[in-house]
C-alpha positions as CSV (number, residue, x, y, z in Angstrom):
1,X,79.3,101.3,123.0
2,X,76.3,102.6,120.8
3,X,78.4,103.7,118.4
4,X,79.7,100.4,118.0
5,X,76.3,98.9,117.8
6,X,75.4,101.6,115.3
7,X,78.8,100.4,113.4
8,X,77.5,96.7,113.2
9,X,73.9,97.7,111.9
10,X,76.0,99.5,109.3
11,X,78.0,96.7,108.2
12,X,75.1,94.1,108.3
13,X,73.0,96.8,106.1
14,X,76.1,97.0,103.9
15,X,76.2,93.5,102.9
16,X,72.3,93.2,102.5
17,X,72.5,96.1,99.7
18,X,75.7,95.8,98.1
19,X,76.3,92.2,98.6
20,X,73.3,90.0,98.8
21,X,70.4,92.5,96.6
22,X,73.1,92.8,93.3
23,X,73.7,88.4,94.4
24,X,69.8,88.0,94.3
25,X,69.3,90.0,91.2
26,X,71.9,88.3,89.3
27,X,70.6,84.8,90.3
28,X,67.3,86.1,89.1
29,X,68.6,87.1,86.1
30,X,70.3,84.0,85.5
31,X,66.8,81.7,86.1
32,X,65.4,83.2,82.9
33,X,67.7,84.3,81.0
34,X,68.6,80.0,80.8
35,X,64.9,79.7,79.7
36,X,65.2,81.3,77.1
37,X,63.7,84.9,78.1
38,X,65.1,88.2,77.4
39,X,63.8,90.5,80.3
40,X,62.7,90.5,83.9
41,X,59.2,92.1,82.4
42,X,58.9,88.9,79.8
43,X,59.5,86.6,83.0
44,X,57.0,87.8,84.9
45,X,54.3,87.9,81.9
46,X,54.7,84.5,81.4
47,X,51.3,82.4,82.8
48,X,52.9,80.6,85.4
49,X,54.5,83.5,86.9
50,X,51.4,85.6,87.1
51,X,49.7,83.1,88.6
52,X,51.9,82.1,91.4
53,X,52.3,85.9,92.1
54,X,48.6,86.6,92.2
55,X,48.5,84.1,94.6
56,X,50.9,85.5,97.3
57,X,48.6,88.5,97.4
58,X,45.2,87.4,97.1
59,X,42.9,85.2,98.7
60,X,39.7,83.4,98.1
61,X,40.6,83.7,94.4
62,X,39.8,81.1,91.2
63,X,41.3,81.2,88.4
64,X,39.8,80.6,85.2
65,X,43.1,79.4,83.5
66,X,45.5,76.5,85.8
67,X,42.4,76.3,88.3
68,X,44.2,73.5,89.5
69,X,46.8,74.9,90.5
70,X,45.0,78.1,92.1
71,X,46.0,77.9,96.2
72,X,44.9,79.8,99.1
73,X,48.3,80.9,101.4
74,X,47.2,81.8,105.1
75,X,49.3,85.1,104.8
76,X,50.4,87.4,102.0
77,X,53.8,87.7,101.5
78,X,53.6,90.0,98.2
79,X,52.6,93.4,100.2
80,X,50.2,95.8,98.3
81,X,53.1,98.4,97.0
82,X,55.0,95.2,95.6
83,X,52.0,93.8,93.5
84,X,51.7,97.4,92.4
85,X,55.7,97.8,91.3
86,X,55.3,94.2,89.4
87,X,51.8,94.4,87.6
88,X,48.8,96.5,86.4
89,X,45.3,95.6,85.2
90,X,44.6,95.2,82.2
91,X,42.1,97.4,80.2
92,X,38.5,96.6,80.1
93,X,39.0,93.1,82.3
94,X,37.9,95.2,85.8
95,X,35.1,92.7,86.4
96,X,37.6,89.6,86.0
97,X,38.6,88.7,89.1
98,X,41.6,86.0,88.5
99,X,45.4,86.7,87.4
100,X,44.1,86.6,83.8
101,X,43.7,90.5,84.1
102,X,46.8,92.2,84.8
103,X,50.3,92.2,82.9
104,X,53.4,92.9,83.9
105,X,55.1,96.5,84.5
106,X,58.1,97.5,82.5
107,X,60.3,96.5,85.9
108,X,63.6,96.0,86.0
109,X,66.3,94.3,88.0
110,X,67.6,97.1,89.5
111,X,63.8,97.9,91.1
112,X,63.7,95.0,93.0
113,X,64.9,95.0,96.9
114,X,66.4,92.6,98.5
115,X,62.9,91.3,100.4
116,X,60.9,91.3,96.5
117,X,63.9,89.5,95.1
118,X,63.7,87.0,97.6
119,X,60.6,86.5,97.1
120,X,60.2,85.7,93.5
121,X,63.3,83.5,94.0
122,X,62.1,81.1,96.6
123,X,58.3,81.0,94.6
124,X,59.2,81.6,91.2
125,X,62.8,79.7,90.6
126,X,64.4,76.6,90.2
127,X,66.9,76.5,93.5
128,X,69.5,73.7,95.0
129,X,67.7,72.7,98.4
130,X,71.2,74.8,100.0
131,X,70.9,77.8,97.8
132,X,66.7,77.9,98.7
133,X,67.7,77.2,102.3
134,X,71.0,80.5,102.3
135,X,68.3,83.0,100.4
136,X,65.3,82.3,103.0
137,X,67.9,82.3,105.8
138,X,69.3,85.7,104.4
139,X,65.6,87.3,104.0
140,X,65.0,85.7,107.6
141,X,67.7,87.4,108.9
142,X,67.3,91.0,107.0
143,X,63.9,91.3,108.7
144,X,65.4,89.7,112.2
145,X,68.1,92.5,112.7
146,X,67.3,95.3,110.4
147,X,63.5,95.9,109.1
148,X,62.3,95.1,112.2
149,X,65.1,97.3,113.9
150,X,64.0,100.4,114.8
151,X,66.7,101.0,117.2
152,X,69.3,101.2,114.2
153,X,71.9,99.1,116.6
154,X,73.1,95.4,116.6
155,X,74.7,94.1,120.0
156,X,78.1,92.9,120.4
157,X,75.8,89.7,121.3
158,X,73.6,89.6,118.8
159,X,76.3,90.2,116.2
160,X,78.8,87.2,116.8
161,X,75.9,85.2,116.6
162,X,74.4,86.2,113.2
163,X,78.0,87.0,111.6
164,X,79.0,83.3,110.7
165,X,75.3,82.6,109.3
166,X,75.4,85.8,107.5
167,X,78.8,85.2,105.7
168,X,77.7,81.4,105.0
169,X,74.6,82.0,103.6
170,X,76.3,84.5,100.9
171,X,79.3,81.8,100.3
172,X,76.3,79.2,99.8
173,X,75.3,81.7,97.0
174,X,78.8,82.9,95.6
175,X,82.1,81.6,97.1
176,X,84.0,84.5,95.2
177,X,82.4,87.1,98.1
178,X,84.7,86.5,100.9
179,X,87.0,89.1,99.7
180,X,84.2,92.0,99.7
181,X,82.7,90.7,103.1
182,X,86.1,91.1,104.8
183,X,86.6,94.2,103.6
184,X,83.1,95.2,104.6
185,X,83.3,93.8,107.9
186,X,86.4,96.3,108.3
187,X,84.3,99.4,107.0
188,X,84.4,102.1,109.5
189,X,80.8,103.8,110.3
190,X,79.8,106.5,107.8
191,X,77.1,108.7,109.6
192,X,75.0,110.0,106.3
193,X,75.6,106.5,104.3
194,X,74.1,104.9,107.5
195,X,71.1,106.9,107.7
196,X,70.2,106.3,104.2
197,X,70.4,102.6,104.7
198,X,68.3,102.7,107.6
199,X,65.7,104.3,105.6
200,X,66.1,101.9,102.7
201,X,65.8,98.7,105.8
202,X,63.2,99.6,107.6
203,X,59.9,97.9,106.3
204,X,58.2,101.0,105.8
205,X,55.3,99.8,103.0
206,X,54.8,96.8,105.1
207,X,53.6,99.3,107.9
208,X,51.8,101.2,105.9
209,X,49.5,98.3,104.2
210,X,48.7,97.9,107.9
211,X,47.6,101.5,108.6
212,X,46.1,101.6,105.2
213,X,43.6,98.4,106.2
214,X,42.9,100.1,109.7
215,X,41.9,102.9,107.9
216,X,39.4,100.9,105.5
217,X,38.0,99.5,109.1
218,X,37.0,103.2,110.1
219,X,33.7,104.0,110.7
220,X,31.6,106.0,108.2
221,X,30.7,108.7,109.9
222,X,34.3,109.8,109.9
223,X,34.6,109.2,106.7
224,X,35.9,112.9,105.8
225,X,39.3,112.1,108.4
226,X,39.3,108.3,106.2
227,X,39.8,110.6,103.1
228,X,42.4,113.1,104.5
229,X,44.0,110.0,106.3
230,X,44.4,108.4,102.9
231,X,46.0,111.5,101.3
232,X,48.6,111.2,103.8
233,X,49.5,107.5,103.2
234,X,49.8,108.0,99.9
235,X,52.2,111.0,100.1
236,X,54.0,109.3,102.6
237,X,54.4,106.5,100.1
238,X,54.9,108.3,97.3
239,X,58.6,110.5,99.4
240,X,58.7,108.5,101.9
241,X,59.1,111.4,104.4
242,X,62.3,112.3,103.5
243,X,64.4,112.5,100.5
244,X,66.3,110.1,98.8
245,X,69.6,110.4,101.2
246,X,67.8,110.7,104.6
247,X,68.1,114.4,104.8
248,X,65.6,116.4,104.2
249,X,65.5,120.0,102.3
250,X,65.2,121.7,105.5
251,X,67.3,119.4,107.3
252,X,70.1,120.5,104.7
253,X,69.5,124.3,105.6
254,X,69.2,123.8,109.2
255,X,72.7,122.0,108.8
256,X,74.5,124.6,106.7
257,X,73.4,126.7,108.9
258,X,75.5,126.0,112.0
259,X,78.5,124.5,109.8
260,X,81.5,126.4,111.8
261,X,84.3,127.6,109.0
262,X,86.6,126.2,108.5
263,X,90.6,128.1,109.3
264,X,92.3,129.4,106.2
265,X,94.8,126.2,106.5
266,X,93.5,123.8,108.6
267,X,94.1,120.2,108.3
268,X,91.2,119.0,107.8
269,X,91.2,115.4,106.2
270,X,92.8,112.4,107.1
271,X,92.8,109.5,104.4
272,X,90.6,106.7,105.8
273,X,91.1,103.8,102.5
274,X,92.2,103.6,99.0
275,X,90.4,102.0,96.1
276,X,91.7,99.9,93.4
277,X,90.1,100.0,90.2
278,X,93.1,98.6,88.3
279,X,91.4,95.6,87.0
280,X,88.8,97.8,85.7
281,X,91.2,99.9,83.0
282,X,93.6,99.1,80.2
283,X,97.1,99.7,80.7
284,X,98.8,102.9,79.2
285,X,96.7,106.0,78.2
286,X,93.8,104.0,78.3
287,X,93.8,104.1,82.0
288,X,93.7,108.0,82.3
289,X,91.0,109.3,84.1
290,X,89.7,112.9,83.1
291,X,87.6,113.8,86.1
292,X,86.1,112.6,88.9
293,X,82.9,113.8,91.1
294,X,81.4,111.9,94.5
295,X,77.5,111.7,94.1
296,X,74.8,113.0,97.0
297,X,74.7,109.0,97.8
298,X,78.5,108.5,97.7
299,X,78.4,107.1,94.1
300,X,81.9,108.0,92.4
301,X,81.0,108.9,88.6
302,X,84.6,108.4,86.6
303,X,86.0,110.0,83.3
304,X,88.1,107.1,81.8
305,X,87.5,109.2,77.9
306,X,89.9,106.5,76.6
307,X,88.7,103.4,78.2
308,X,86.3,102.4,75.1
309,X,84.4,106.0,76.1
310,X,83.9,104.7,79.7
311,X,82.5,106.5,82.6
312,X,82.9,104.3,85.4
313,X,80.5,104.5,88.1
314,X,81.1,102.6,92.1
315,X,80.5,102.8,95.4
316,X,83.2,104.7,97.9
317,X,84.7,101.6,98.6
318,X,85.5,100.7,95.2
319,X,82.4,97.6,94.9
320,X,79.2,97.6,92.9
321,X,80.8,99.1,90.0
322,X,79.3,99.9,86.5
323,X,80.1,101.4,83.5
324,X,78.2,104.0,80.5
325,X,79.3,103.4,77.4
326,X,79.7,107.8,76.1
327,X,80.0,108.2,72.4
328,X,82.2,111.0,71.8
329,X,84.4,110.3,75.3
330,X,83.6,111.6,78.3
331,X,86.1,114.2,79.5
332,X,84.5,116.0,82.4
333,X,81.8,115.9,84.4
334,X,79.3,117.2,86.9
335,X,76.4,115.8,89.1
336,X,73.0,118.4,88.0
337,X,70.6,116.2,90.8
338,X,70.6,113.2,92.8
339,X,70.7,110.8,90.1
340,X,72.0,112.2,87.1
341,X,74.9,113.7,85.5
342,X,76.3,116.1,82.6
343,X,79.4,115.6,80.9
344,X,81.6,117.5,78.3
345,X,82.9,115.2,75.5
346,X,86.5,114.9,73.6
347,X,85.0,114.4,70.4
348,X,81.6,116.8,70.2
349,X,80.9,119.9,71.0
350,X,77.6,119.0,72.3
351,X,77.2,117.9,76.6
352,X,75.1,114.8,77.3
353,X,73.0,114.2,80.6
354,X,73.2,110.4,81.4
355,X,70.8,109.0,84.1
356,X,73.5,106.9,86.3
357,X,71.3,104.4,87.3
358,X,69.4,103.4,84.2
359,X,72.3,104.3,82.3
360,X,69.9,106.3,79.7
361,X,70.7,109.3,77.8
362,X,68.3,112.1,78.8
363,X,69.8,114.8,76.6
364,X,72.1,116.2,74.3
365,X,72.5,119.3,73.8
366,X,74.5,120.8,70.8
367,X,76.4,124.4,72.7
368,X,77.9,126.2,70.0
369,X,80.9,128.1,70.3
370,X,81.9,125.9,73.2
371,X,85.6,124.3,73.5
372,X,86.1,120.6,73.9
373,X,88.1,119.3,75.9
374,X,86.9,121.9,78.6
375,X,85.4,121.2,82.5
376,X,82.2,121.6,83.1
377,X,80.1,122.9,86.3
378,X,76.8,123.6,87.5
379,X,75.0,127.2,88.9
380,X,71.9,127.8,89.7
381,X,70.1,124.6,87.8
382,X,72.0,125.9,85.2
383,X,75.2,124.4,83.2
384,X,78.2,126.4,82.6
385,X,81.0,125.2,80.1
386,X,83.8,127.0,78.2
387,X,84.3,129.3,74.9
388,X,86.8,130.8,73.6
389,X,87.0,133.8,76.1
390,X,83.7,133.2,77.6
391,X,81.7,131.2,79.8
392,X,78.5,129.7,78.2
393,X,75.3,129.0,80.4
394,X,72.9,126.4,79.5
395,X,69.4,126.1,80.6
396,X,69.5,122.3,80.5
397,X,65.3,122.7,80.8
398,X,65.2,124.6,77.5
399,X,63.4,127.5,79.2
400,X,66.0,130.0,78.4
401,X,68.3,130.9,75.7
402,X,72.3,130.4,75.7
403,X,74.1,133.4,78.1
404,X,77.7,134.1,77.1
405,X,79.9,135.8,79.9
406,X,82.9,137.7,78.4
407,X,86.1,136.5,80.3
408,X,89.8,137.7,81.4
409,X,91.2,134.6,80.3
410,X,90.4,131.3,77.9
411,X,88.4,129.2,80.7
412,X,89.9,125.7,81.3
413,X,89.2,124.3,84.7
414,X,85.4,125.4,86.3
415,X,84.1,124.8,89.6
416,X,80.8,126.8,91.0
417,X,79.5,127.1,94.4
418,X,76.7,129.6,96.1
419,X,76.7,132.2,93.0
420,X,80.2,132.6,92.3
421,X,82.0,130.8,89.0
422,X,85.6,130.0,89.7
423,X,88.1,129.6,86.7
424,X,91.2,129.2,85.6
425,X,93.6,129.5,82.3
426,X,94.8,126.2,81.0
427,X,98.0,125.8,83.0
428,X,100.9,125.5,80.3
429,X,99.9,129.5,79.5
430,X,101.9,130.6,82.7
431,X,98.8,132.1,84.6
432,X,98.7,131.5,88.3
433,X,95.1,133.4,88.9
434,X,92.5,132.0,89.9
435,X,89.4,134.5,88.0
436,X,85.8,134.2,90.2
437,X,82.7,135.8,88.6
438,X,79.7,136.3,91.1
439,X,77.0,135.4,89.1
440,X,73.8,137.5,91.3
441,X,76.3,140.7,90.8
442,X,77.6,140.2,87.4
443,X,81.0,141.1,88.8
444,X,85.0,139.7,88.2
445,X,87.6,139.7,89.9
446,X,90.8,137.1,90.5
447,X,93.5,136.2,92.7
448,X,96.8,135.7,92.4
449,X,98.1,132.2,93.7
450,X,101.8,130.6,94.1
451,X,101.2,128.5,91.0
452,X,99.3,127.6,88.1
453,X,95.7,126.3,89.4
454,X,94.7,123.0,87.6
455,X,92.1,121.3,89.7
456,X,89.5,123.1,92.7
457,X,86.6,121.5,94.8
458,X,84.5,123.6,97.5
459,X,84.2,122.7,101.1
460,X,82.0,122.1,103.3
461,X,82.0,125.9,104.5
462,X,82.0,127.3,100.9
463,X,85.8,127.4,101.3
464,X,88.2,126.2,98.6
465,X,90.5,123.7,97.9
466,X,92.8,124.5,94.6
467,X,95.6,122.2,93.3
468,X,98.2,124.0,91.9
469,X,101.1,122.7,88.8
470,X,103.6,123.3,91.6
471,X,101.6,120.4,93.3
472,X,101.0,123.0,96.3
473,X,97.9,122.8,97.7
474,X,95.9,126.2,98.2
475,X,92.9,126.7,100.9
476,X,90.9,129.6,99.3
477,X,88.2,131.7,101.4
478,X,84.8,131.1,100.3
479,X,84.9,135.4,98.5
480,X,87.9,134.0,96.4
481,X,90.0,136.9,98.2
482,X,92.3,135.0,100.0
483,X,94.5,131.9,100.9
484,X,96.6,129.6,102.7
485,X,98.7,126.9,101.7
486,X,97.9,123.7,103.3
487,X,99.4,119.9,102.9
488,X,99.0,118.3,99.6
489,X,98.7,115.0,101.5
490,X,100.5,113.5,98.4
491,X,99.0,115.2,95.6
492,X,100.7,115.8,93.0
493,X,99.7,118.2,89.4
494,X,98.4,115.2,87.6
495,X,95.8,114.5,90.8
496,X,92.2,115.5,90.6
497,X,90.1,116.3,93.1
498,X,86.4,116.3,94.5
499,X,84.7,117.0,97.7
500,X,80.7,116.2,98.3
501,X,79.1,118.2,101.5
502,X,76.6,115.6,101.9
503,X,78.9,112.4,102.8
504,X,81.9,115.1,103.6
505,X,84.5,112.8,102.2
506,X,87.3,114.1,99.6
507,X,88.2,111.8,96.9
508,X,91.1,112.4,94.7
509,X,92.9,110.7,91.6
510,X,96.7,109.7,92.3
511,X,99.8,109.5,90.0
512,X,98.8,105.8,90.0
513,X,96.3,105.6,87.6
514,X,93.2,103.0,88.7
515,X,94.2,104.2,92.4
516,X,91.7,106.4,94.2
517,X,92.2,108.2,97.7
518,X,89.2,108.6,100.2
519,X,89.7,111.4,103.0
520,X,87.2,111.4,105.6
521,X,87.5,114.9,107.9
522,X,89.3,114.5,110.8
């Protein structure tokens, strides 16, 4: 049973972030962008905005422009850290003390939460009396069951009786949703993803504006603890106590740690959905996708190199996608942190670095001697990418100089994990090893498989899974020494495919192209 009510805190968190936040933004958007204004940061510069803003954070307060208009609320909804995200003072106006001194941050949609979002909405926007009545009823009822749930469980109770409300208050907003929240309301739990919304849910800031103004209420002759309490707050506010994904550093090495091996062989995945991206791609070659790789936060990033140089970005379930337009086409690529990724391009011989959420291009750097065409993998904060015989490291940071590792064999397909560099020929050239170089000891060796190998992901024991152009699938030891053949669970050559140790799903491509499989281990 408390799996269950972890379950329904999961799908209730699920539609908050991926239904009603991306519904809140857009109506947001679509407020000024009718009056005429180009940004979020140009909405809330304008007078009128300020000043109702100012206003739901500060009291006793008169203005010196729109005094009439100047009000004193009983509470104060805007919490410190959310002033701070929207607006900073201005130069030289310290002494001023009305909303005539600050401007707005360079903010955009994508930093606002569902509980900011709200709030600008209900204050800021013009709003149908329904529409103002489903957003307050949907903020209402995210700090109800989930900010203000520390428990991270919703009853069977308590669930059939905020479902219906929940569902008609985002049907109020967009009729068009029912699809998505049946499909959510069928989502199975997913351990990691649910830990992460917790963290996101909980009203952490709001608790710490409270221990901050305790802490302004301590005495002065402890002053020296009110100092060393304030350091604390503001690292806490600053990482939050964990990282990003709700699992810390040494949370991550405690959990390696005991991770039992997997047996040369084992079925270990079952497939738990499929998505359908179809209406995202052209028909014909168009639709092709290169490579695929699951993000830390369960993010699929998507080669499509000739969709219009697309790489397709969604959630594991196929919703809140997005899309980077990659001059040159993106043919392969590879996550180098939690938010960003670097890809090898059809038409360059240079690799770009995209941030996935902004979208921006962080770098490009020009590799000479490299192969398009070609995969492209990670080691040690490193790159690694393919020459003509070789396998080319790239300090990304620009702290050290181009390394070129002689190999056995043109590299085509690369995949790296602890300090070992698998690779393999390019199939059509009738090779079936699979070559590993150990990076710490500068050492190669290979091993012979049934088949060609085409596509490999590593496990969550360091172990391998290789795809072979026989379709066979391969389970390879985490040395590179030995394997097994295992189920292909309808694989076939043209697949690709991708593990992530962090969510411990497998997604792969399918002969279908637009058709993506998730396997969740058994």
């Amino acid at each position: 049973m408390d799996r269950d009510d972890k379950r329904r805190y999961f799908i209730v968190g699920s539609v908050v972030l991926e239904v009603v936040t991306p519904l809140f933004r857009t109506k947001l958007e679509s407020d000024y962008t009718t009056k005429g204004l180009a940004s979020l940061q140009a909405f809330l510069n304008t007078q009128p905005i300020i000043h109702i803003l100012f206003h739901l954070r500060h009291r006793n307060a008169r203005c010196c422009v729109d005094g009439q208009n100047c009000c004193n609320h009983p509470s104060l909804p805007l919490i410190y850290c959310q002033w701070k995200r929207l607006y900073s003072e201005k130069p030289g106006l310290a002494l001023h003390g009305c909303h005539c001194k600050f401007t707005a941050n360079p903010v955009q949609l994508k930093d606002l939460d569902v509980t900011l979002a709200s709030l600008v909405l209900l204050n800021c926007c013009v709003l149908t009396p329904a529409d103002a009545a489903a957003i307050q009823g949907l903020r209402q009822y995210k700090n109800d069951y989930l900010s203000h749930n520390t428990t991270g469980r919703i009853s069977h109770t308590e669930y059939k009786s905020l479902w219906t409300d929940l569902t008609n208050f985002v049907l109020q907003l967009d009729p068009s949703k029912q699809d998505e929240l049946v499909k959510l309301e069928k989502r199975p739990l997913d351990e990691a993803l649910c830990n992460s919304y917790t963290l996101n849910l909980l009203d952490i800031h709001k608790k710490l504006d409270e221990m901050d103004t305790s802490i302004q209420n301590i005495r002065s002759d402890i002053k020296g603890q009110n100092a060393y309490m304030q350091e604390i707050l503001l690292y806490i506010r600053k990482d939050r106590c964990t990282s990003e994904f709700g699992i810390s550093e040494l949370q991550e090495k405690d959990k390696r740690s005991i991770i039992k091996p997997f047996k040369l062989g084992q079925d270990i995945f079952q497939l738990n959905h499929k998505i359908n991206l179809i209406s995202e791609i052209s028909d014909g070659l168009k639709g092709y996708a290169s490579d695929i790789v699951m993000m830390n936060d369960g993010r699929l990033v998507i080669c499509f190199p000739w969709q219009y140089y697309n790489l397709l970005i969604c959630n594991s379930e196929g919703f809140q996608t997005d899309s980077i337009h990659v001059k040159g086409g993106p043919c392969y690529v590879t996550p180098i942190n939690n938010l960003a990724v670097a890809i090898t391009l059809m038409n360059s011989e240079c690799v770009d670095i995209y941030d996935i959420s902004s979208k921006l291009k962080l770098q490009s750097i020009s590799v000479p001697g490299m192969w398009r065409w070609r995969d492209i993998t990670t080691i040690d904060n490193k790159l690694v990418v393919c020459g003509a015989n070789s396998l080319i490291i790239i300090d990304y940071q620009g702290e050290e100089e181009l390394k070129t590792i002689v190999t056995e064999c043109r590299p085509y397909r690369l995949h790296c994990h602890g300090d070992k560099i698998f690779y393999c020929d390019k199939y059509f050239n009738n090779n079936k090893y699979l070559y590993v170089y150990s990076y710490a000891d500068d050492i190669h060796y290979n091993l012979k498989l049934p088949s060609e190998p085409r596509r490999m992901t590593s496990l969550q024991d360091d172990s391998l899974y290789v795809l072979c152009d026989d379709s066979s699938l391969q389970h390879v030891s985490s040395d590179g020494r030995q394997y097994k053949t295992v189920s292909a669970k309808g694989l076939n050559k043209r697949c690709g495919l991708a593990y992530n140790t962090n969510q411990r799903k497998l997604v792969t491509t399918t002969p279908h192209w637009g058709i993506f499989n998730i396997f969740y281990e058994k």
